[in-house]
C-alpha positions in Angstrom: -23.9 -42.2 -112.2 -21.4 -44.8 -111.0 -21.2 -43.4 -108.0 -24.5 -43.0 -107.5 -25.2 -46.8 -108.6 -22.4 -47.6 -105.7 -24.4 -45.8 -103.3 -27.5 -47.7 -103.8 -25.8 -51.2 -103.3 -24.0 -50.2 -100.5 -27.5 -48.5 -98.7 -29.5 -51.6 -100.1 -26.9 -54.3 -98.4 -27.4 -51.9 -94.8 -31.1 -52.0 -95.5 -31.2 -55.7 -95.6 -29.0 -56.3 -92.6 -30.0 -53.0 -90.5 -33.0 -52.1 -91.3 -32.6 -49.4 -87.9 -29.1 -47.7 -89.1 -30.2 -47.6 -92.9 -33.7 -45.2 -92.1 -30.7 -42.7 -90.1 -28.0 -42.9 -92.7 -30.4 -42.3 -95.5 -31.4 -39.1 -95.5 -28.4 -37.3 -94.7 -26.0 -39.2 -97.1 -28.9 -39.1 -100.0 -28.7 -34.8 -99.8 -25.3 -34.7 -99.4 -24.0 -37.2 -102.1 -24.0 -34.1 -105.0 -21.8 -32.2 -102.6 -19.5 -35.1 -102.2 -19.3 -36.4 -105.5 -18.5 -32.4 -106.5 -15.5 -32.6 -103.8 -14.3 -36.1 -104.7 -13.7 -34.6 -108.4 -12.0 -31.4 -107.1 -9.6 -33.7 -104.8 -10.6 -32.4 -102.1 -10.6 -34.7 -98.7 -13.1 -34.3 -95.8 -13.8 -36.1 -92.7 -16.8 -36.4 -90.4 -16.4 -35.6 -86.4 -19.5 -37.8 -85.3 -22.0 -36.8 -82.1 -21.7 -38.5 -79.1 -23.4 -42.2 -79.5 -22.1 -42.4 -83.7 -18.8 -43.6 -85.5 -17.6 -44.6 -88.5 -16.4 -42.9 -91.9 -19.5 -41.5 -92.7 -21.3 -41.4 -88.7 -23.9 -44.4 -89.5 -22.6 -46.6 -87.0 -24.8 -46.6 -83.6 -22.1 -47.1 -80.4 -23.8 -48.1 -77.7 -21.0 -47.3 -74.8 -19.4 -43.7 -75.8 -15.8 -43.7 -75.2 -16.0 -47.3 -73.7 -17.4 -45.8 -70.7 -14.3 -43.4 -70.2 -13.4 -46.2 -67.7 -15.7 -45.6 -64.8 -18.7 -47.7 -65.9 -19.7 -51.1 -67.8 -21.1 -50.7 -71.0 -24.2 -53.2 -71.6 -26.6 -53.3 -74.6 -28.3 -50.3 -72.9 -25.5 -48.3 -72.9 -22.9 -47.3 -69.9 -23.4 -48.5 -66.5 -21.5 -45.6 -64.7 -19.5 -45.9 -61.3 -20.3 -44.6 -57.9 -19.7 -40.8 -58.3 -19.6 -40.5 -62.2 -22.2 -39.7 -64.8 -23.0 -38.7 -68.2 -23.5 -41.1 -71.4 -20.2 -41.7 -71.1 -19.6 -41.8 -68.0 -16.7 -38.8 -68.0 -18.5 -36.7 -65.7 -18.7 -36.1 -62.2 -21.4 -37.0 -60.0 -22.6 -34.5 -56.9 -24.2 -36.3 -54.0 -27.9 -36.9 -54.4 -27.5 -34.7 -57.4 -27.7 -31.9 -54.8 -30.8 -33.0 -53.5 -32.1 -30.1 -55.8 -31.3 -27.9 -53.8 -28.1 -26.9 -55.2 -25.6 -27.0 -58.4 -23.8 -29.9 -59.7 -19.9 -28.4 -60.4 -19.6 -31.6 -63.0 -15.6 -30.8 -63.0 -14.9 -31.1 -59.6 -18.0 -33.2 -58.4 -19.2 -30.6 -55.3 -22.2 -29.0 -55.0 -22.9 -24.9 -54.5 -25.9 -24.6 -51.9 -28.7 -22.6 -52.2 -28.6 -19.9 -49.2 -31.1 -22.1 -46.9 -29.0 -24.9 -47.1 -26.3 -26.8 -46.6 -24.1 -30.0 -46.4 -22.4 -32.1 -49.3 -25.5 -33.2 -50.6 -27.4 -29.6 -50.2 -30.1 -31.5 -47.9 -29.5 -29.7 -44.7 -31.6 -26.6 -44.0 -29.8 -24.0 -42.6 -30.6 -19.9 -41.5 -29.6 -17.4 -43.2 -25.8 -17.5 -43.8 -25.2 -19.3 -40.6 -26.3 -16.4 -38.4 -23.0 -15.0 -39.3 -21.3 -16.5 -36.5 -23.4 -14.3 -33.9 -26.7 -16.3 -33.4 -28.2 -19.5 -32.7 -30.1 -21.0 -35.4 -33.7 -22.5 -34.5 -34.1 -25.8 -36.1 -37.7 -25.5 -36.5 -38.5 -21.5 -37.8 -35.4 -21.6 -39.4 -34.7 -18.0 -37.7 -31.4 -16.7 -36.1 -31.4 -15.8 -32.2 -28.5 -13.3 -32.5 -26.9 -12.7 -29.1 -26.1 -9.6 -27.7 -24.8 -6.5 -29.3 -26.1 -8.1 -33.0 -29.5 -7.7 -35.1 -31.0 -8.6 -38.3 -32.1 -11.5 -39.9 -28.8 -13.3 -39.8 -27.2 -11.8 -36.8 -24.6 -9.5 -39.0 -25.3 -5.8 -37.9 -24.1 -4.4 -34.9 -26.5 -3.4 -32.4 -26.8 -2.5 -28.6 -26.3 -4.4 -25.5 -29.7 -4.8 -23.2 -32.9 -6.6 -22.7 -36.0 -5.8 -24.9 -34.5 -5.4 -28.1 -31.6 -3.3 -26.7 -31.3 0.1 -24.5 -33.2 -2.2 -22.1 -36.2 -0.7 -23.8 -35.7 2.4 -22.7 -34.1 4.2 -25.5 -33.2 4.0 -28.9 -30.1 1.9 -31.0 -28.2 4.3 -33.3 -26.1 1.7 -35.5 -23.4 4.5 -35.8 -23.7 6.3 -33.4 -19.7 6.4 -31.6 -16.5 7.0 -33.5 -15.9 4.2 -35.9 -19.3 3.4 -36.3 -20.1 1.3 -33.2 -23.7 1.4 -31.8 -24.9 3.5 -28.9 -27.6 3.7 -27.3 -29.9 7.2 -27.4 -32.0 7.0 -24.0 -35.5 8.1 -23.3 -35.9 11.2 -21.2 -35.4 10.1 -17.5 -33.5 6.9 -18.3 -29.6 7.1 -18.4 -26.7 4.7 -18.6 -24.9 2.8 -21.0 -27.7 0.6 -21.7 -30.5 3.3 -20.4 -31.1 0.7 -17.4 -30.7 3.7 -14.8 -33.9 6.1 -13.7 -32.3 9.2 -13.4 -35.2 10.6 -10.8 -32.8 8.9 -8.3 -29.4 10.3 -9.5 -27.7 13.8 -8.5 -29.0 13.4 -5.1 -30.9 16.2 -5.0 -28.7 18.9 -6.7 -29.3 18.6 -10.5 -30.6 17.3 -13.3 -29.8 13.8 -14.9 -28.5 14.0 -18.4 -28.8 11.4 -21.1 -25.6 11.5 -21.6 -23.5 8.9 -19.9 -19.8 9.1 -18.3 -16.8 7.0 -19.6 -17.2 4.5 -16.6 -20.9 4.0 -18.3 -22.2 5.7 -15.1 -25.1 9.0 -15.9 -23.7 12.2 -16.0 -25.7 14.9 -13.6 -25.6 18.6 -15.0 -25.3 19.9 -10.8 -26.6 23.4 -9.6 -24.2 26.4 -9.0 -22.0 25.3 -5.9 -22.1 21.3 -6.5 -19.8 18.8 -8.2 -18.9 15.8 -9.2 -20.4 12.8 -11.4 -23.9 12.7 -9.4 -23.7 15.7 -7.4 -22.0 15.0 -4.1 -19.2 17.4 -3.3 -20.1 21.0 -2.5 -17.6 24.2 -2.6 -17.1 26.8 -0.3 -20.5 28.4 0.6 -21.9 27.1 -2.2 -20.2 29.6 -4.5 -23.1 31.8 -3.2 -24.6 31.5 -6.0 -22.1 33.7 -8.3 -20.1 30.7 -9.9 -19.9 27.4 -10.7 -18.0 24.2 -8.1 -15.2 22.5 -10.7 -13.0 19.7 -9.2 -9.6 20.2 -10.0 -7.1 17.5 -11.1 -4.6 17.0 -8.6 -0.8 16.9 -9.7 1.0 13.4 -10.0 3.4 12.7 -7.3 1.8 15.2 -4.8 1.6 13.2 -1.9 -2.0 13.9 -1.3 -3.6 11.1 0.8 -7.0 12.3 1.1 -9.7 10.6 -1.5 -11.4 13.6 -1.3 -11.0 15.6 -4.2 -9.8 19.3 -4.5 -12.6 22.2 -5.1 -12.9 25.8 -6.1 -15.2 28.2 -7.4 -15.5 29.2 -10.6 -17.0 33.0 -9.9 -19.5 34.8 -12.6 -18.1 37.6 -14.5 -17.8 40.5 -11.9 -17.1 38.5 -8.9 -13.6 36.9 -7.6 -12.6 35.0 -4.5 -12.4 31.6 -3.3 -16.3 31.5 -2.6 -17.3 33.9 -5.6 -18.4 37.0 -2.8 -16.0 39.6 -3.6 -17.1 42.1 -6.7 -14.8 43.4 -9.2 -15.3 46.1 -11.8 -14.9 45.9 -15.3 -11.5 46.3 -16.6 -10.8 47.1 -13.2 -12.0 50.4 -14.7 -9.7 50.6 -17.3 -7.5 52.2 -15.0 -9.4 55.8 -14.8 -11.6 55.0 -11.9 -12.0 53.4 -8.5 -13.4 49.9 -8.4 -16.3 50.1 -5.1 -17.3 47.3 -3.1 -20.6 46.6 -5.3 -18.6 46.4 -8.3 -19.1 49.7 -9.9 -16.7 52.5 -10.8 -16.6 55.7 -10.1 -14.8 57.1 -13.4 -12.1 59.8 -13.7 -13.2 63.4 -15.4 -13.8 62.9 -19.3 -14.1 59.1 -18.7 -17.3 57.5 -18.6 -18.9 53.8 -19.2 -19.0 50.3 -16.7 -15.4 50.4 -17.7 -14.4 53.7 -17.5 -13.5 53.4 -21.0 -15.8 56.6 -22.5 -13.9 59.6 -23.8 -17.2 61.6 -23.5 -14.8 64.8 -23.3 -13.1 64.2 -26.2 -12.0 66.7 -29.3 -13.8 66.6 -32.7 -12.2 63.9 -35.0 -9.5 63.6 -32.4 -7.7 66.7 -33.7 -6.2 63.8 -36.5 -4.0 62.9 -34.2 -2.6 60.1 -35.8 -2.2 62.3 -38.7 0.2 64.2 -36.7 -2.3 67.5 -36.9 -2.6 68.2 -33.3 -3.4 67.0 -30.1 -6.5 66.9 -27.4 -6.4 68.6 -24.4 -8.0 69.5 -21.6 -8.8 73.5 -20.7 -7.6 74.8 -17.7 -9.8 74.5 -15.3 -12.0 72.8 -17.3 -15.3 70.5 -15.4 -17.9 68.4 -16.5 -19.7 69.5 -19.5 -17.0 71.5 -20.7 -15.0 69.8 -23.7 -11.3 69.6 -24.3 -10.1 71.7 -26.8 -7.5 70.5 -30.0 -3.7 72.3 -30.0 -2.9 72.0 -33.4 0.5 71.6 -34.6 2.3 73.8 -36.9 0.9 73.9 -40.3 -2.4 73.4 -39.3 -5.5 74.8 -37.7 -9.3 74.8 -37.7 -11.5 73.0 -35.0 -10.3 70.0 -35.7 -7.0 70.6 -36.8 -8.1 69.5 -40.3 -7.3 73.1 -41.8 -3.9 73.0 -43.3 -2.3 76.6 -43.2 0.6 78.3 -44.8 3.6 80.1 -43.1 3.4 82.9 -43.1 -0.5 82.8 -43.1 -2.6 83.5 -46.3 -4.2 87.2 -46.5 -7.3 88.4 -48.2 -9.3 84.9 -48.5 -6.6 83.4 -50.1 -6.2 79.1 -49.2 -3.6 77.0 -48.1 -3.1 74.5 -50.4 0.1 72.1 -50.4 1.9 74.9 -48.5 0.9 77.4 -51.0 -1.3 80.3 -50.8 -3.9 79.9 -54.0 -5.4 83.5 -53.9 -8.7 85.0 -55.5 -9.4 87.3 -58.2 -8.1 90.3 -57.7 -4.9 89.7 -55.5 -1.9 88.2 -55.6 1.6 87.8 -53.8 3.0 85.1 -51.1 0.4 85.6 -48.9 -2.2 87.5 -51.3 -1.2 90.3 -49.6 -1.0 92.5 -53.3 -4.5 93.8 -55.2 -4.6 93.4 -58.6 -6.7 94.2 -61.4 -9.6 92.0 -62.6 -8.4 89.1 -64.1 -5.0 90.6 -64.0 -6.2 92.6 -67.4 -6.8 88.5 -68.9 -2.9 89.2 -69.4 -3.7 91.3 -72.4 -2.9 94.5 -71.6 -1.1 96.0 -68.8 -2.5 97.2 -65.4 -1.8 101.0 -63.9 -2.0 102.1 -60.3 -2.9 105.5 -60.4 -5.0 106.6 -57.4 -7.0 103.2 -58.6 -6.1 100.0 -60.9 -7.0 100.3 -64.6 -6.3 98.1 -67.5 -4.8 100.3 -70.6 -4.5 99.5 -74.4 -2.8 101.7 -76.4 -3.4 104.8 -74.6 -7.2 104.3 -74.0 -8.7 103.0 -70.1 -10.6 100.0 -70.6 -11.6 98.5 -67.4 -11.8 100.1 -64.1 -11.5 97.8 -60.4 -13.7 100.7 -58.5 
């Protein structure tokens, strides 16, 4: 209780001369005082950590100035009078310009402001476009929107995009934002527009002698797909007779250090398939007929016997299965006086035989309808030998009994004829 009675006296004697600090102290020392009277007796010791604008033992004492003003203000009876550039009750904090015109955030640290994206400046109160038109752009003051300049697009100038009036491809064409290696822009022309920037009409390109591509040359100049006998990039140098009509004019690339003077460029024909010859008019055969004809003027041969085809490359003469010649069974020849429509015939090497040489045959040759089989005769019922050249009796008596040639083959057991081969 006599702490209790203490706390009264000393509350009342606050009451009387601060009437403001007694109403705060009050309350929270009243609900607390069990809890510190119940620590006090245990020994324990305690301290408070007061708030900002509070001091003393128990916090009850108002302070006007926290931190006297941290030294960058004045502290008067309203509390702290800050400095230029610092803020906060007690003045420990760093001011941003204008407070960032509100347009912005205060870093209180270091006293700088972070712009919003449409502005700028120290004190966030300078519109801007969108960031700075990335360096490729003018920014209007009044829309606030980015004139990018050319070979840029978007809203703030930062995407690649193709040179030319009206948007790019001088209207004429489409941008393709990757469309050459490492993903540079290029311009996709309409039909009948070519160039670099599709600013050229191709109706009056190739002078006369082909068609205008979209497709443009390295020197940005349209590239002309020319008729059979024309060349070069629109169509101006003509080969020999026009190729007449059986190839295609290339420009060859002359060797360094040639000593050539002439600007004009060196020509020849590339001649179709059957046709050779600096202007493409003299025909060829096939294969030169593989050999086994004669190549005539119009480009056709006339095949040897048992050769037939454009090529001459037909065995229509030829042996069944090839006589298994690479088998090593025979070979395919050609009967004496043999013409057309009469086939070659296979010579079959020892060992084998048949049409086709395909028939292998034993040495000396298997008799009585016996096979050749792994150079062996296998013979049927009723003979036997090498060649199966000995008769036997059925089944060979199923080895059972023995077989007697009297004036006929009979099987006997024990005296008795069982089984007769007549």
């Amino acid at each position: 209780m006599c702490g209790l009675a203490s706390f009264l006296l000393e509350n009342l004697t606050l009451a009387l001369t601060s009437p403001f600090a007694f109403f705060v102290s009050l309350r929270p020392l009243s609900l607390t005082q069990t809890a510190i009277e119940r620590k006090a007796s245990q020994g324990l010791h305690f301290s408070c950590k007061c708030s900002e604008g509070w001091a003393g033992v128990g916090c009850d004492t108002a302070v006007s100035c926290p931190k006297d003003c941290s030294g960058h203000g004045t502290c008067t009876g309203e509390g702290c009078k800050c400095d230029h550039g610092w803020d906060g009750a007690g003045c420990g904090l760093k001011a941003c310009p204008q407070e960032c015109s509100g347009h912005g955030t205060c870093n209180v640290h270091q006293g700088i402001c972070a712009c919003d994206a449409e502005f700028k400046g120290d004190a966030c109160a300078e519109r801007r476009c969108k960031n700075d038109c990335s360096g490729h752009g003018e920014c209007d003051a009044k829309s606030m929107a980015c004139t990018c300049g050319l070979g840029w697009h978007g809203d703030d100038c930062s995407t690649p995009w193709c040179v030319g009036s009206y948007g790019g491809c001088s209207g004429h064409g489409n941008c393709l934002e990757n469309g050459l290696p490492g993903g540079k822009p290029f311009c996709e022309c309409e039909a009948g527009w070519s160039g670099r920037v599709c600013r050229t009409e191709c109706v009056h390109l190739c002078n006369g002698r082909g068609t205008c591509s979209d497709d443009i040359t390295r020197g940005g100049a349209p590239r002309c797909n020319c008729e059979k006998g024309f060349a070069g990039a629109l169509c101006e140098y003509k080969c020999a007779g026009e190729c007449n009509g059986h190839g295609t004019c290339e420009v060859e690339e002359q060797e360094q250090g040639s000593g050539s003077t002439s600007h004009e460029p060196k020509l020849a024909c590339k001649c179709d398939t059957g046709f050779t010859g600096s202007d493409c008019t003299i025909t060829i055969c096939p294969k030169l007929c593989s050999g086994r004809g004669t190549c005539g003027k119009d480009g056709v041969c006339t095949c040897e016997e048992g050769w037939a085809g454009d090529a001459c490359d037909i065995d229509y003469w030829g042996c069944k299965e090839n006589c298994h010649a690479t088998k090593g069974h025979g070979q395919c020849v050609a009967q004496i006086g043999a013409g057309p429509g009469k086939p070659k015939k296979c010579v079959c090497n020892k060992g084998w035989g048949g049409e086709d040489c395909g028939l292998e045959m034993c040495d000396p040759l298997c008799l009585n309808g016996g096979k050749c089989e792994d150079k062996i005769c296998r013979c049927i019922a009723g003979w036997s030998g090498k060649r199966c050249e000995t008769k036997t009796c059925p089944y060979n008596c199923w080895n059972h009994v023995s077989c007697l040639f009297l004036s006929f083959l009979r099987c006997l057991v024990h005296g008795f004829f069982l089984l007769s081969s007549s």
